[in-house]
N, C-alpha and C positions, 0 to 999 in steps of 0.2 A: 476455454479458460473461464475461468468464476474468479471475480475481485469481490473479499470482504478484508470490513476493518470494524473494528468497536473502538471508541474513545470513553477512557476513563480520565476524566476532568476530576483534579484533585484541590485541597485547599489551596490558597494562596500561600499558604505559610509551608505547606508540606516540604519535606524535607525528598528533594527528587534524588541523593543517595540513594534511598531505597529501594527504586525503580531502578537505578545501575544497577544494585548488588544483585536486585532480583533476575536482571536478565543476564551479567554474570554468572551466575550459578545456577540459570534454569534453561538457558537459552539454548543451549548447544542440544537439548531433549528433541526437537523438530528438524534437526539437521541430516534426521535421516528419513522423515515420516514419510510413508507411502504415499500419493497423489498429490505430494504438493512442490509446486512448482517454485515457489520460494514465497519467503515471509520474512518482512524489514521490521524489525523490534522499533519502534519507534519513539521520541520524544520531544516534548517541549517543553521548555521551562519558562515560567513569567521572566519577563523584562528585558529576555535570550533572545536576539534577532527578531526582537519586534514581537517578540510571542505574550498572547495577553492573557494566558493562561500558564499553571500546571496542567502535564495531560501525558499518558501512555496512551498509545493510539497503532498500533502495531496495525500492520497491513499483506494482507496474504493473496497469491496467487495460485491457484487452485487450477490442475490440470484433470483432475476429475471430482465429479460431484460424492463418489468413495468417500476420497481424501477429507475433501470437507465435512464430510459429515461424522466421518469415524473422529475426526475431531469435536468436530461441536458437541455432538455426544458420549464422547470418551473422558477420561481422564485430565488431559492438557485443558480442555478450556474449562472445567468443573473446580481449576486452581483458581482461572481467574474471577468465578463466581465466589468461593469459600472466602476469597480476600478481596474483593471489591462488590460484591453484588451481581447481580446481571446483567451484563450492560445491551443494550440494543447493537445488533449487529446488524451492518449495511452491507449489503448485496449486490453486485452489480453482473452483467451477463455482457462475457468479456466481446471488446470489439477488435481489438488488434495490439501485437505486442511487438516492440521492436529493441534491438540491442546496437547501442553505437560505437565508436571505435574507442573509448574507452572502456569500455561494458566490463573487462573482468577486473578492472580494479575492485578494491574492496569499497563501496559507497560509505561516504560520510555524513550527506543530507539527503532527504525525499522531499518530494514537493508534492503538493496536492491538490489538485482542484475540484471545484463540482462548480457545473455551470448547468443552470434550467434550461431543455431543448425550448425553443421557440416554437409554440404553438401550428405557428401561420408558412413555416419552411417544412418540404419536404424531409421525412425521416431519412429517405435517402440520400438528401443533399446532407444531411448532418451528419448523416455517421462516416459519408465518404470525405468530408473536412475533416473529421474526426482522426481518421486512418490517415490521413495526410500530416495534420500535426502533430500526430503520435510519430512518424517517419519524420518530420522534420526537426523534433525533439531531440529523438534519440542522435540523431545527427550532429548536436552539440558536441563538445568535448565531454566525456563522462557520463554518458545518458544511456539509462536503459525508461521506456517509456511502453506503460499499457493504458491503453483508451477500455471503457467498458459503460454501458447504460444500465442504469435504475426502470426498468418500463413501468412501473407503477406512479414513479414520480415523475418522470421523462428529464432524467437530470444526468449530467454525462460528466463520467468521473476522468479524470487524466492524472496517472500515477506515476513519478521518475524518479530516478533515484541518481545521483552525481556524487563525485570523488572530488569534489570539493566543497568548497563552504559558503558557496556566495555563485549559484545557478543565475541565470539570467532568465527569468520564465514565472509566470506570473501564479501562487499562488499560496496555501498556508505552510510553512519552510518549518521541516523536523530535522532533529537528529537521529541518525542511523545507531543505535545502538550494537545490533548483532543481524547480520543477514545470513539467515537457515536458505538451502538453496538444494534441496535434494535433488529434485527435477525441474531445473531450472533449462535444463536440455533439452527438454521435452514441451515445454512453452511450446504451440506453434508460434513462426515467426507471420509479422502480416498480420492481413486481415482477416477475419476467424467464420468469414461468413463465405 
């Protein structure tokens, strides 16, 4: 599994309409794409549950590096360069992915964290926490939950998604716009190593 997301940080004033409309009318295009495991349209609005930004920030899980890449260089992500620019894409290399006993509702919020590995603890000891709070996440009500590391920054991503609007789990809280989920069957479950 491969976790990427790009964040497009908008004006203050931006009218986020346009970000609905866009992923009404463009979002259901990935809902069948080859290698991907799914991909949560994402949003926040200023002043929206704490959010101190505008920002499209959409977030993908990639069951093959295929998938990924016939996207980044194909058509779909070349829309979001012609109308926003290029935005830096962040990469992670997945650690473990887990589905909980709400998992097939339809999610309403994602959450998301990055936390800097500590230099001075075992890599091992960290990704095996890691694989644990991903398993104790998804264990919420509503939770699907993928861990995955940055090794260049050594900064460790935790991605979930809930079917309600108010998660209990500590990080920056989006709105679920539309969740494409081709191969979301094909995730392996667990630990990916």
């Amino acid at each position: 599994m491969h976790a990427m997301q790009y964040e497009i940080t908008l004006p203050a004033d931006y009218d986020m309409g346009i970000i609905r409309k866009r992923v009404e009318t463009r979002g259901h295009l990935l809902d069948a794409f080859p290698g991907l495991g799914l991909k949560a349209y994402l949003m926040r609005e200023r002043g929206v549950a704490g959010s101190p930004v505008n920002q499209y920030a959409p977030c993908y899980l990639w069951n093959t590096p295929q998938g990924m890449n016939s996207f980044l260089w194909g058509p779909g992500f070349q829309g979001i360069v012609d109308d926003f620019g290029r935005p830096e894409v962040q990469h992670w290399a997945g650690l473990a992915y887990e589905e909980g006993p709400a998992s097939q509702a339809t999610p309403r919020c994602a959450v998301r964290r990055r936390t800097p590995l500590d230099g001075q603890v075992p890599l091992a000891e960290l990704t095996d926490a890691a694989v644990r709070d991903a398993a104790r996440i998804a264990g919420q009500d509503g939770a699907v939950c993928a861990v995955a590391v940055d090794p260049r920054h050594w900064e460790l991503l935790t991605f979930s998604l809930w079917d309600h609007a108010s998660p209990d789990t500590p990080g920056d809280l989006y709105e679920v716009l539309h969740l494409s989920a081709p191969e979301r069957d094909r995730l392996p479950r667990g630990r990916q190593w």
